[in-house]
C-alpha positions as CSV (number, residue, x, y, z in Angstrom):
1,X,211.1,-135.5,-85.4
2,X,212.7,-132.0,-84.0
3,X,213.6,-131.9,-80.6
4,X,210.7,-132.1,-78.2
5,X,211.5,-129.1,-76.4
6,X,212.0,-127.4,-79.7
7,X,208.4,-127.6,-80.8
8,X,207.3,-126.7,-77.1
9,X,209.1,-123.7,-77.3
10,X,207.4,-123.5,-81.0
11,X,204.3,-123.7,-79.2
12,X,205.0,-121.4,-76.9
13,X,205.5,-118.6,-78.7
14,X,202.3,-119.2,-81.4
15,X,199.9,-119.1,-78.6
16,X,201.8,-116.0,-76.9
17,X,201.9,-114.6,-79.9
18,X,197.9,-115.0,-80.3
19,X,197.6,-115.1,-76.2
20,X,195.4,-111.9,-76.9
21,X,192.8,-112.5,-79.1
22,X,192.4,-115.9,-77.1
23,X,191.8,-113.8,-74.0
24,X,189.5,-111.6,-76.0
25,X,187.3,-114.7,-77.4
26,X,187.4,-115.8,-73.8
27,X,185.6,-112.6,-72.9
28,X,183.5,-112.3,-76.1
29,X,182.0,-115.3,-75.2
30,X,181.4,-114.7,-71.6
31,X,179.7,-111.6,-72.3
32,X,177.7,-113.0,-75.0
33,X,176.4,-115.8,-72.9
34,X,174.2,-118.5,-74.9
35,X,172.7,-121.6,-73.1
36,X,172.4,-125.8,-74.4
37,X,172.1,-126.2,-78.1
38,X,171.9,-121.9,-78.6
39,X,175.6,-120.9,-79.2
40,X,175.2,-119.6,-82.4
41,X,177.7,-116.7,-81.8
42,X,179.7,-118.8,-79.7
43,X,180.1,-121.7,-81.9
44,X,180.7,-119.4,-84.9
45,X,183.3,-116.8,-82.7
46,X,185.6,-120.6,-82.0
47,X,185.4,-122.0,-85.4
48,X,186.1,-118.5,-86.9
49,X,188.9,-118.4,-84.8
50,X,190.3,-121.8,-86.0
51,X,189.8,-121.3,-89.3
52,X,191.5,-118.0,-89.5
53,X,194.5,-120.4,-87.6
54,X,194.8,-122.5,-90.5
55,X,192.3,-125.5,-89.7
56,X,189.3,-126.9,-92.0
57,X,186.1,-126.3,-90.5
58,X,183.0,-128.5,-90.6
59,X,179.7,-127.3,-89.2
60,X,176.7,-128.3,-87.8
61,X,178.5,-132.0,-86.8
62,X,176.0,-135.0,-85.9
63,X,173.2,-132.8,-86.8
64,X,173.9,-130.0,-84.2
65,X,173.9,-126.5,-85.5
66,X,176.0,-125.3,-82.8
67,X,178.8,-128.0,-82.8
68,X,181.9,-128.4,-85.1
69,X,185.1,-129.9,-86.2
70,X,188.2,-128.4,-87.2
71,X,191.0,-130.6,-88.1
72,X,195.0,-129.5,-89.2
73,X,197.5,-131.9,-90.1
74,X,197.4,-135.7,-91.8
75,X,199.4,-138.3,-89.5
76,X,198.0,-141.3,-88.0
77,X,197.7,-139.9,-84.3
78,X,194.4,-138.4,-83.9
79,X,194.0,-136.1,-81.2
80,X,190.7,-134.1,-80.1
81,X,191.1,-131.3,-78.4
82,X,187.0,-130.2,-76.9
83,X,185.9,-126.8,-76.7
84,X,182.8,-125.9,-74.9
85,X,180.9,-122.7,-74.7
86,X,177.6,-123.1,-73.5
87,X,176.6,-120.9,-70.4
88,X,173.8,-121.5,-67.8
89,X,170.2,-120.3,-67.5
90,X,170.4,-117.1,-65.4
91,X,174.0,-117.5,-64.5
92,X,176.0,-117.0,-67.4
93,X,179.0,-118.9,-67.6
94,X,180.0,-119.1,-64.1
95,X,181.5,-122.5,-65.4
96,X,183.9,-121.0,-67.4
97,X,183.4,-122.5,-70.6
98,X,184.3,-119.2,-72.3
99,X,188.1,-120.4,-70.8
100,X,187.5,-123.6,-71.8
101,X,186.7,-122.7,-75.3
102,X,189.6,-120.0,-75.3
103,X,191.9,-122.6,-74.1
104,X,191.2,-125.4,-76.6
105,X,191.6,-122.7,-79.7
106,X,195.2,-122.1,-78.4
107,X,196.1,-125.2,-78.0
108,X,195.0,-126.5,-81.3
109,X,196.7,-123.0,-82.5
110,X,199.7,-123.9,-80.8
111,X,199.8,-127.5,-82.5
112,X,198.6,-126.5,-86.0
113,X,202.0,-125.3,-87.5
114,X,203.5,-128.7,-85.5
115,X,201.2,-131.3,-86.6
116,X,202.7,-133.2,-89.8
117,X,206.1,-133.4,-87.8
118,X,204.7,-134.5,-85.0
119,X,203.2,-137.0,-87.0
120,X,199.6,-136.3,-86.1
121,X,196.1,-134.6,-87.1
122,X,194.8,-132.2,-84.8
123,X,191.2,-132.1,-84.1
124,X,189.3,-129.3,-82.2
125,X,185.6,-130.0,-81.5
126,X,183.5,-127.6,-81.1
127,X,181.0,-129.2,-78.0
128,X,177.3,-127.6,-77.6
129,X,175.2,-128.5,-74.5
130,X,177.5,-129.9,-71.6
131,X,174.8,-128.2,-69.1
132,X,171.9,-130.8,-69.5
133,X,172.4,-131.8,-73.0
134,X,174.8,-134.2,-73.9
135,X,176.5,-132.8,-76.8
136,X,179.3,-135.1,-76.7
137,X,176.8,-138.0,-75.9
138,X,175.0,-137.0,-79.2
139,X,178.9,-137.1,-81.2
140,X,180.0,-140.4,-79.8
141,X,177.0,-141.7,-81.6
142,X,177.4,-140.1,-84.7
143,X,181.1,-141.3,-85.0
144,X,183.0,-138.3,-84.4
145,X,185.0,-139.9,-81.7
146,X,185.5,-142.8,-84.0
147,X,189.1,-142.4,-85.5
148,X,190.2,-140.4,-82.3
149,X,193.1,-141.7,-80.3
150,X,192.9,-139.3,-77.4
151,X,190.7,-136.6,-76.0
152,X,191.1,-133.7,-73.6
153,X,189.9,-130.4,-72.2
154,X,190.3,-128.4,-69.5
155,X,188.1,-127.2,-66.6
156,X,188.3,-124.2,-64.9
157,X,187.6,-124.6,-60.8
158,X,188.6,-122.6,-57.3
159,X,191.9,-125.2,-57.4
160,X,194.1,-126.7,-59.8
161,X,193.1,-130.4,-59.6
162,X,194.0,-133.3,-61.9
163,X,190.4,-134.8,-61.7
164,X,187.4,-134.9,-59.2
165,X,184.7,-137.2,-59.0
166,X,182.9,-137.3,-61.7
167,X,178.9,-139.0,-61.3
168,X,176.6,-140.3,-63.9
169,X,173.7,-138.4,-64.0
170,X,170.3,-138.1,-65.6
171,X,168.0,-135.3,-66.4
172,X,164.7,-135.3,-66.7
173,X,161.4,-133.6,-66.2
174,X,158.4,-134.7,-64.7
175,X,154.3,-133.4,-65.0
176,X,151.9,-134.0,-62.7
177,X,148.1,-133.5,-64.2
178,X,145.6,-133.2,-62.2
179,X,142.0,-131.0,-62.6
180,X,142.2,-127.2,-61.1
181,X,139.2,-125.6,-58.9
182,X,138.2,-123.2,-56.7
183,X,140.6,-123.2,-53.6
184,X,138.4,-122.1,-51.4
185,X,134.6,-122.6,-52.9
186,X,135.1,-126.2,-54.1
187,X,138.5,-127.5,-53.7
188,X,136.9,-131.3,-53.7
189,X,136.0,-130.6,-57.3
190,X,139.5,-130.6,-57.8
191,X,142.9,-132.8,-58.2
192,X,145.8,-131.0,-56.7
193,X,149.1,-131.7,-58.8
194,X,150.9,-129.2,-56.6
195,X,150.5,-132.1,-54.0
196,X,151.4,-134.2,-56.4
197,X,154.6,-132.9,-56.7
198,X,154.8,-132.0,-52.7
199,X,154.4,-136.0,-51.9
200,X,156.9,-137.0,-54.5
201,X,159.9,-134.5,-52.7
202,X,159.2,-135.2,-49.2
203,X,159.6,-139.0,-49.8
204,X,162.4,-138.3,-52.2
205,X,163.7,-136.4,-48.6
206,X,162.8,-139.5,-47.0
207,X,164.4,-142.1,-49.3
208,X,168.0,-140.0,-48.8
209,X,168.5,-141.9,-46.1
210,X,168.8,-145.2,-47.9
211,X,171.1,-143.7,-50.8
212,X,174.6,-145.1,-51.4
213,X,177.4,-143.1,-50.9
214,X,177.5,-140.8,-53.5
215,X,174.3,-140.8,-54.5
216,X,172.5,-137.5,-55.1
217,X,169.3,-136.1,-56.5
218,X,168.3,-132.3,-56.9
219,X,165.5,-130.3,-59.0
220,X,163.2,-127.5,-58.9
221,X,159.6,-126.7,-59.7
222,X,159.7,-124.7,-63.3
223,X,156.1,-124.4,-63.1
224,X,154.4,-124.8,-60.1
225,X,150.6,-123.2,-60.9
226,X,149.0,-119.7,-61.7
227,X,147.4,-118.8,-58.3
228,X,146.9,-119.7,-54.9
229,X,142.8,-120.0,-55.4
230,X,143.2,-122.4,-57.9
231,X,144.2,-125.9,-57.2
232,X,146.8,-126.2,-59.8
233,X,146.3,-129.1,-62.4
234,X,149.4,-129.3,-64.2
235,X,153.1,-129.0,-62.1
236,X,156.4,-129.3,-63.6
237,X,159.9,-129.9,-62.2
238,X,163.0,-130.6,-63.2
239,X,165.6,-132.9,-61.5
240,X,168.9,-134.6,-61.7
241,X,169.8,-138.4,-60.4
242,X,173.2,-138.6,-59.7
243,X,175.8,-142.0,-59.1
244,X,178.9,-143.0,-58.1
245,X,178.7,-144.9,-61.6
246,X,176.3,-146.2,-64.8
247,X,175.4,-149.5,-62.3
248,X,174.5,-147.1,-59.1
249,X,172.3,-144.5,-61.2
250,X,170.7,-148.2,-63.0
251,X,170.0,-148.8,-59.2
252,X,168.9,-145.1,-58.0
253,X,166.8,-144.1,-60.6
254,X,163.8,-146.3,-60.7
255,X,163.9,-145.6,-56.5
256,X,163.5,-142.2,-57.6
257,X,160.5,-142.9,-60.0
258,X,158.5,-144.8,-57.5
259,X,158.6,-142.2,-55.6
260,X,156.7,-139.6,-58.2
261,X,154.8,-142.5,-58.7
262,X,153.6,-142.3,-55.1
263,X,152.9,-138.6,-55.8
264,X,150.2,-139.3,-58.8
265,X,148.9,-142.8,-56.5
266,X,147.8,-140.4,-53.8
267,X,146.7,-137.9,-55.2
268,X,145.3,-138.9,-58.4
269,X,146.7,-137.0,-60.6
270,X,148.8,-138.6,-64.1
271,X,152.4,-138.7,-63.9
272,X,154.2,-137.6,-67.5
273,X,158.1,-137.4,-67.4
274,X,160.7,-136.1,-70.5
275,X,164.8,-137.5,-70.8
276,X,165.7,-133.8,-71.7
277,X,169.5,-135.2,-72.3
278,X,171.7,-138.9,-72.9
279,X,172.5,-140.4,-69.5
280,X,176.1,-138.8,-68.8
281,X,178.8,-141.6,-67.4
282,X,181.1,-142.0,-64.6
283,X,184.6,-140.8,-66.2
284,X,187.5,-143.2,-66.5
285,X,191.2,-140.6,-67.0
286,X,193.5,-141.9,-68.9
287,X,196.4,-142.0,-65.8
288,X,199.5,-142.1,-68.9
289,X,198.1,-139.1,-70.9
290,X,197.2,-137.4,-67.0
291,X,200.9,-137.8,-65.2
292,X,202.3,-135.7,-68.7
293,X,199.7,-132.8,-68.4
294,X,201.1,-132.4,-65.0
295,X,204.5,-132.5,-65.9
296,X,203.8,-129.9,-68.2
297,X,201.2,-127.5,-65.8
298,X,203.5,-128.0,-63.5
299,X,206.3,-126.9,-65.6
300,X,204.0,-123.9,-65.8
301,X,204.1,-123.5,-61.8
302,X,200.9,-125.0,-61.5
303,X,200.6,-127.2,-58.5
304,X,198.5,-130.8,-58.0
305,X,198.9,-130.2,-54.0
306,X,195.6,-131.4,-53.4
307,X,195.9,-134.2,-55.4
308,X,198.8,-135.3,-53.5
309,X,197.4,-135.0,-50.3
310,X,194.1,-136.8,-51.0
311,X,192.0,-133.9,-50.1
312,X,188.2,-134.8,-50.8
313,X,187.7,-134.8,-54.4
314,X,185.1,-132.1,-56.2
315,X,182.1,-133.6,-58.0
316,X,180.6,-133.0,-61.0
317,X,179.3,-134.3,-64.0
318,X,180.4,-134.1,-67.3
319,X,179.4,-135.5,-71.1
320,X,183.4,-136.1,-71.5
321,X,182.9,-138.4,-69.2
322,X,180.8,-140.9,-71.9
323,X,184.0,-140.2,-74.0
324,X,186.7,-141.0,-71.4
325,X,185.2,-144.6,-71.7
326,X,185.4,-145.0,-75.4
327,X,188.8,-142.8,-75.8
328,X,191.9,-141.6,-73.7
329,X,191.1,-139.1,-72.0
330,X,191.8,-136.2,-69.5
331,X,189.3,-133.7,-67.7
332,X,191.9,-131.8,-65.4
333,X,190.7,-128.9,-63.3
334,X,192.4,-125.3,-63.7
335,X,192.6,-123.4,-60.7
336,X,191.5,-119.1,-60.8
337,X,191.0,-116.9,-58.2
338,X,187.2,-117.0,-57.3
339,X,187.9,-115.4,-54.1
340,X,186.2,-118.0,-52.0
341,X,183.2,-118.3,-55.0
342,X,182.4,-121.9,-56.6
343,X,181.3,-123.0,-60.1
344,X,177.7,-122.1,-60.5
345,X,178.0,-119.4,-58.6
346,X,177.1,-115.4,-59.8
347,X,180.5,-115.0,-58.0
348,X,182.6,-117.7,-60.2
349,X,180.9,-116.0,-63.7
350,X,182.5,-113.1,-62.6
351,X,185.9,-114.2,-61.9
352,X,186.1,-115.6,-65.5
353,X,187.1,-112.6,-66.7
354,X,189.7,-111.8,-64.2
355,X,193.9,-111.7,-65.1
356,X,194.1,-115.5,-63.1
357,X,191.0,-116.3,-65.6
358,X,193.3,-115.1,-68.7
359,X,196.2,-116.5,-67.2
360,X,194.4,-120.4,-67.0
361,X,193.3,-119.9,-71.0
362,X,197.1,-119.2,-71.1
363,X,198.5,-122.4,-69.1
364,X,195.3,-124.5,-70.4
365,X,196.2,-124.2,-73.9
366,X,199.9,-124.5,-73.5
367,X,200.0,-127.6,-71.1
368,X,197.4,-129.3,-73.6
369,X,199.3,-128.5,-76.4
370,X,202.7,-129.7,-74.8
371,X,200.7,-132.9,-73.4
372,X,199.9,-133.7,-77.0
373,X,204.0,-133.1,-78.5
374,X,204.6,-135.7,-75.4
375,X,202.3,-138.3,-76.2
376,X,203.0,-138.0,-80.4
377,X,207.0,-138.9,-79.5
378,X,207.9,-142.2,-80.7
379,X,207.4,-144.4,-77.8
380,X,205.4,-146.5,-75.3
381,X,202.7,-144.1,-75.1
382,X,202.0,-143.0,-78.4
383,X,202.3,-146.7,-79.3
384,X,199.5,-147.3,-76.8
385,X,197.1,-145.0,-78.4
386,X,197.6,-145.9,-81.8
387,X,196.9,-149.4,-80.8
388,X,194.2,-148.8,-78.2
């Protein structure tokens, strides 16, 4: 094989050479935003883009329209490389997952013309549905993780991290029926599933109390009735459970249920609840594949400060997470300027188009791509993963 620092300097200059029509399907997608299992454009604007880079392209993967595989190369190391690109109701993508697409096309762009002497195939996946739908969940269980050796993406966030906390999580909706009426003429006639769903939050509220540390649970009401005379007979919300890990949640979430249970008990209405996505895990990083993409960020002047000093950890959830525990894998966090503005914010969406927002597509592909020439070098760690 050539010198390492050969091919990263090979590397180097493909995706500098390509750095801006990375940056412009960055901001393509981000002002083209399309939400869970609706990234028609999206998907197509990534896998064009690979394609056009020399990769075979496979749509519509585990029976999702919206996700793909692209694969270079025929050596016995298998390395994904995950691109999402699904934005968020009313948001956009003030998660960044136009970066995070951009990012994983360069890097796979950056490996392509590398990959048979680094003795590896080169895998880009094309995601759908990390906000609430489990895309990766749905892959896992169709295989497409199968022959993979080692996984990673990137994450944009306010601060370079190496990774945060990530929580299992389930989403779900819940109904409450009940019979509507005059609010003001004959309100007994009536069952009020507004107070169905009133009783179930406050002892929810209540129950916080007695959570575990680490322990969450948010939603909101998507449909909470059609007037204030009528007694509303059918109330929808949608929430999250969230866990330190798969045994907490197991523990949470039937807490949580008893306590819309309670709801439809004292009111009488019927309680009706929807899994809208696979139960996303707790993630396990691969600490091998994690100390090399920090060598290499770092060699970028990207700095894990934070890390270091044990500052309190972000949290989030994430479908890579499921695959950290069937694969190698690495989640880190790429710091932008979001002057002062978080993920999820209006704020953040904006700042995902800003020069720091281009410059993290930049290093995210590049330390990726360097990560992987690292871990294809004969050697302990390539060894590892073949034999995992």
């Amino acid at each position: 094989m050539a010198e390492r620092s050969d091919l990263k300097e090979k590397a180097r200059e493909v995706i500098g050479s390509r750095l801006g029509d990375l940056v412009a399907l960055s901001h393509t997608i981000h002002g083209n935003p399309e939400t869970a299992f609706e990234e028609d454009r999206a998907c197509a604007w990534t896998a064009e883009a690979l394609e056009k880079g020399g990769f075979v392209v496979t749509g519509g993967v585990a029976g999702m329209p919206t996700a793909f595989c692209a694969e270079v190369g025929s050596g016995p190391l298998v390395v994904a490389v995950c691109a999402e690109y699904d934005a968020l109701p009313g948001v956009g993508h003030a998660c960044g997952h136009n970066i995070i697409a951009a990012s994983a096309v360069g890097a796979g762009l950056g490996l392509a013309p590398l990959a048979d002497q680094l003795g590896a195939t080169i895998r880009v996946l094309g995601t759908p549905a990390e906000e609430g739908g489990g895309g990766k969940v749905t892959m896992l269980e169709h295989g497409v993780f199968d022959d993979v050796h080692a996984a990673m993406m990137i994450h944009p966030w306010p601060n370079d991290w190496l990774h945060g906390i990530c929580l299992a999580v389930s989403h779900f909706d819940v109904t409450f029926t009940g019979k509507s009426a005059h609010a003001s003429a004959s309100p007994w006639e009536g069952v009020n599933a507004g107070d169905a769903m009133t009783i179930a939050q406050v002892a929810i509220g209540m129950l916080r109390q007695q959570f575990h540390a680490g322990d969450q649970v948010h939603g909101i009401v998507t449909d909470g009735g059609q007037a204030a005379n009528i007694i509303p007979d059918s109330v929808t919300g949608r929430f999250m459970c969230r866990s330190t890990s798969m045994a907490g949640l197991e523990v949470l979430q039937p807490r949580v249920m008893a306590c819309f249970e309670a709801g439809a008990l004292a009111t009488g209405s019927s309680l009706a609840t929807e899994v809208l996505a696979p139960i996303y895990s707790h993630m396990e990083s691969d600490t091998a594949l994690l100390e090399v993409y920090r060598a290499n960020a770092e060699a970028l002047g990207r700095s894990f400060d934070l890390d270091d000093q044990e500052a309190p950890r972000p949290t989030f959830s994430t479908d890579m997470a499921n695959v950290s525990l069937a694969v190698p894998t690495i989640h880190p966090l790429v710091g932008i300027d979001a002057a002062g503005a978080v993920n999820h914010q209006p704020e953040f969406a904006a700042a995902c188009i800003t020069p720091s927002a281009d410059t993290a597509v930049r290093d995210g592909a590049l330390s990726m791509a360097w990560t992987v020439i690292d871990a294809a070098e004969p050697g302990s760690l390539r060894d590892r993963l073949l034999n995992a």
